[in-house]
C-alpha positions as CSV (number, residue, x, y, z in Angstrom):
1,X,131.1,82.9,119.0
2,X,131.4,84.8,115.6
3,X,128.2,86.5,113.9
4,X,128.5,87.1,110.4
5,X,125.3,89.8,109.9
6,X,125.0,92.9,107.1
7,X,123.6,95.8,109.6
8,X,120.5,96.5,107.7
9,X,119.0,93.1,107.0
10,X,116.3,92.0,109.4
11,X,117.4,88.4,109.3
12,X,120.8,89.9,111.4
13,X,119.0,92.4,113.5
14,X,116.5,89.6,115.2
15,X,119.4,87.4,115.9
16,X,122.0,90.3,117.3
17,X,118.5,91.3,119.4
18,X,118.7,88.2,120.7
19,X,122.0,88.3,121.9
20,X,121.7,91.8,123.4
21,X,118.5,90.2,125.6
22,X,120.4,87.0,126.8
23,X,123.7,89.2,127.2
24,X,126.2,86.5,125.2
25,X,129.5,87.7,124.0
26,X,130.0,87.2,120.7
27,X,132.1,89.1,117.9
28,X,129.9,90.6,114.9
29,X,131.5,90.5,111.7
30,X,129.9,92.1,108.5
31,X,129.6,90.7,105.5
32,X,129.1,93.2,102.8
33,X,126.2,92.3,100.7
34,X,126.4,95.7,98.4
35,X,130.2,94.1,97.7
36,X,129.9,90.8,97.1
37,X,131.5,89.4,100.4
38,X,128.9,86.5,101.0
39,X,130.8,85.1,97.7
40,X,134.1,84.8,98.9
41,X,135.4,81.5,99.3
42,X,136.0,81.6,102.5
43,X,132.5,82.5,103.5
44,X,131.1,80.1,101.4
45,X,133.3,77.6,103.4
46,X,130.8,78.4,106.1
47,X,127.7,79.2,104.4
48,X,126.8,77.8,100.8
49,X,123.8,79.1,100.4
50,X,125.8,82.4,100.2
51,X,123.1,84.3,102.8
52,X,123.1,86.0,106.1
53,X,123.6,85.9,109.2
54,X,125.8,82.4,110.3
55,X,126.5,81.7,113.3
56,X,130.3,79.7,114.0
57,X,130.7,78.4,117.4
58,X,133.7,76.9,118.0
59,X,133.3,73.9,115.3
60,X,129.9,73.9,114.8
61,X,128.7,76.6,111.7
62,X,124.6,77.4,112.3
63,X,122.6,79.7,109.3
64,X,119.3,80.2,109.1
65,X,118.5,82.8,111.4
66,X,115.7,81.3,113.0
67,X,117.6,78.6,114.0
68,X,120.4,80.4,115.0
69,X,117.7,82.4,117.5
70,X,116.8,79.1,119.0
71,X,120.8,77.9,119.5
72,X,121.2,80.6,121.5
73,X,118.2,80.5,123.8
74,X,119.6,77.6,124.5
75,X,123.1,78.9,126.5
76,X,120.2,80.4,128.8
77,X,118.6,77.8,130.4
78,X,114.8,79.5,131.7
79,X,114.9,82.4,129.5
80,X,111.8,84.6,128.8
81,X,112.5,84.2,124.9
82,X,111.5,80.7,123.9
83,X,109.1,78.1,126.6
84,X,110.2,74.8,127.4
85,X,106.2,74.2,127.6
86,X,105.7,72.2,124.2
87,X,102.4,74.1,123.2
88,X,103.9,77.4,123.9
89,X,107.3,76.8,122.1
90,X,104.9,75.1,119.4
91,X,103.3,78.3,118.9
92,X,106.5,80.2,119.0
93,X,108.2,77.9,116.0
94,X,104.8,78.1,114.3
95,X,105.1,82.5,114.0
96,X,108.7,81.7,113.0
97,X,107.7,79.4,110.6
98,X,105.3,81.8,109.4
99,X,107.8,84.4,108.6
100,X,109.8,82.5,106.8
101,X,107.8,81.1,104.5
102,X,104.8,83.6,104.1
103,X,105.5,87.4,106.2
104,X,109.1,88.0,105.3
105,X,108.4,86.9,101.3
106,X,106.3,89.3,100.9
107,X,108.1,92.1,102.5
108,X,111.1,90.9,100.7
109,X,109.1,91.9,97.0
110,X,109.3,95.7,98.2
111,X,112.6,95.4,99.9
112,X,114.1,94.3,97.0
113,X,112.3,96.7,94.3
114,X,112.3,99.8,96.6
115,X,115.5,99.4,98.0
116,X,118.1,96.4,97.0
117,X,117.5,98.0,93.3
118,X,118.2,101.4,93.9
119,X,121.1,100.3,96.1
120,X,122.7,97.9,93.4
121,X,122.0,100.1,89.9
122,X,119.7,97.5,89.0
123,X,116.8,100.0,87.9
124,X,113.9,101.1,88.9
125,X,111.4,99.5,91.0
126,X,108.8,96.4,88.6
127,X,105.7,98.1,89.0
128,X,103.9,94.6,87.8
129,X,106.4,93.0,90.5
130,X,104.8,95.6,92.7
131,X,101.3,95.1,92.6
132,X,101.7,91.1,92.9
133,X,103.8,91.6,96.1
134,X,100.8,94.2,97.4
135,X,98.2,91.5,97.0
136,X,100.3,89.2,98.7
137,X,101.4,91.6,101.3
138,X,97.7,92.4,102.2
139,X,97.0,88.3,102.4
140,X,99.5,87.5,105.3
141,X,99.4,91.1,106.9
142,X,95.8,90.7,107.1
143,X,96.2,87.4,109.2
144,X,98.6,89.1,111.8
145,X,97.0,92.1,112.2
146,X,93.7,89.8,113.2
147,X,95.9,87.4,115.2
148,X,97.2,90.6,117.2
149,X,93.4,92.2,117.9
150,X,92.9,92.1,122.2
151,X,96.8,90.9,122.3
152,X,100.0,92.5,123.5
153,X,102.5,90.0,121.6
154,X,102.3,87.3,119.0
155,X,102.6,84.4,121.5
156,X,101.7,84.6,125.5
157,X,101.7,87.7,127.7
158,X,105.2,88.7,126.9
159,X,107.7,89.1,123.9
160,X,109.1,85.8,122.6
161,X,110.9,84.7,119.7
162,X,108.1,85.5,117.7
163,X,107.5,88.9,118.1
164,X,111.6,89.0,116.8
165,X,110.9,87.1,114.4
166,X,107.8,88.5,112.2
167,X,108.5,92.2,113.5
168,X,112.1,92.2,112.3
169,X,110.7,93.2,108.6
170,X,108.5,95.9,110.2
171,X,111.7,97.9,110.6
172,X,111.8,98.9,107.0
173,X,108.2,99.3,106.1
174,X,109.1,102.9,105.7
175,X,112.3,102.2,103.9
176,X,110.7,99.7,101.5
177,X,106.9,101.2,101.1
178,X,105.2,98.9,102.7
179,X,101.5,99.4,101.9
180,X,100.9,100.0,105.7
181,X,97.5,101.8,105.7
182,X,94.9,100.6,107.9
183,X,97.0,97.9,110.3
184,X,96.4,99.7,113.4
185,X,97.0,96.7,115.0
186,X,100.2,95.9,113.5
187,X,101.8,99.2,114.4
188,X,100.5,99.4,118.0
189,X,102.5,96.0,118.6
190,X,105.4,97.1,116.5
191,X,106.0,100.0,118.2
192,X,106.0,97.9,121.8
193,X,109.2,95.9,120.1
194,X,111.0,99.1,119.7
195,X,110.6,99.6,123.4
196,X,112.1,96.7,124.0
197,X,115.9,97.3,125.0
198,X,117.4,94.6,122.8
199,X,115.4,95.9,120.3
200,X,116.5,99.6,120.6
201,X,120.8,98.4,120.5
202,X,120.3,95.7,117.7
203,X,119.3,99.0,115.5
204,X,122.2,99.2,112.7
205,X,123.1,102.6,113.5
206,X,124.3,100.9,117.0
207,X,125.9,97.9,115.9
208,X,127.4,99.1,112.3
């Protein structure tokens, strides 16, 4: 298997944490965003959407990182990650879900204005843009840090998908000014997923 990933994007790091838990080979191969490599031809061969990571396994070409997460769960038949009980995996696509559509949006507003921007000379950070993205920010953040009151992890008794899944953003709350203050919660279960092994090599000091 090849992994097409850029180092810092969550959206990589969840999926190369998944493969450092299950312990599958595969070959990582970045794409530089900050050059323009997801517009090459040949990449867009695999991946029209021109986004990060894809997965190519033999024939068969997989983005969407969540989906990609899933694919490989299943080379490990009975593995801790994702339940073959249908309520539990239920709940496990429904956080996934979640952070695609809601959580990872609205970390993506100060991603991009705190940090893509800077990176890319494309001025300095929408302070309108800003406030919108804080106000949406404190909507879902509100939602997991009450979901995670008197629980460990996201889903069950131990770390699944999920936790991979909505915690990857958490990794540059600092980087990206996350307005942070008062999600006790949050942090206490963010700072179990950087125990996690997996967690700890997918980091893109190790894998860069």
């Amino acid at each position: 298997m090849k992994l097409y990933y850029f180092p810092i994007s969550p959206n990589s790091r969840r999926v190369i944490a998944v493969l450092h838990h299950l312990g599958l080979d595969c070959d990582l191969q970045v794409v530089d965003l900050s050059k323009g490599q997801q517009m090459t031809p040949e990449f867009l061969k695999l991946n029209p959407n021109h986004m990060i990571p894809t997965l190519v396994d033999g024939d068969f070409v997989l983005w969407e990182s969540n989906a990609i997460m899933q694919y490989l769960c299943s080379k490990v038949p009975d593995n801790s990650l994702l339940s073959t009980d249908a309520k539990v995996m239920a709940d496990i696509n429904r956080w996934q879900f979640w952070q695609a559509s809601h959580f990872g949006r609205a970390c993506g507003t100060f991603i991009f204005e705190n940090i893509i921007k800077g990176a890319l000379n494309l001025g300095e950070p929408d302070t309108q843009e800003l406030a919108k993205g804080t106000e949406n920010f404190h909507r879902f953040a509100k939602v997991l840090e009450e979901h995670l009151t008197g629980r460990e992890w996201l889903v069950g008794d131990h770390f699944t998908l999920a936790d991979f899944s909505v915690g990857s953003f958490l990794d540059l709350a600092v980087m990206a000014q996350y307005p942070m203050e008062g999600y006790v919660e949050t942090a206490r279960w963010y700072n179990a997923i950087e125990q996690i092994p997996a967690w700890q090599s997918s980091a893109p000091a190790k894998v860069s």
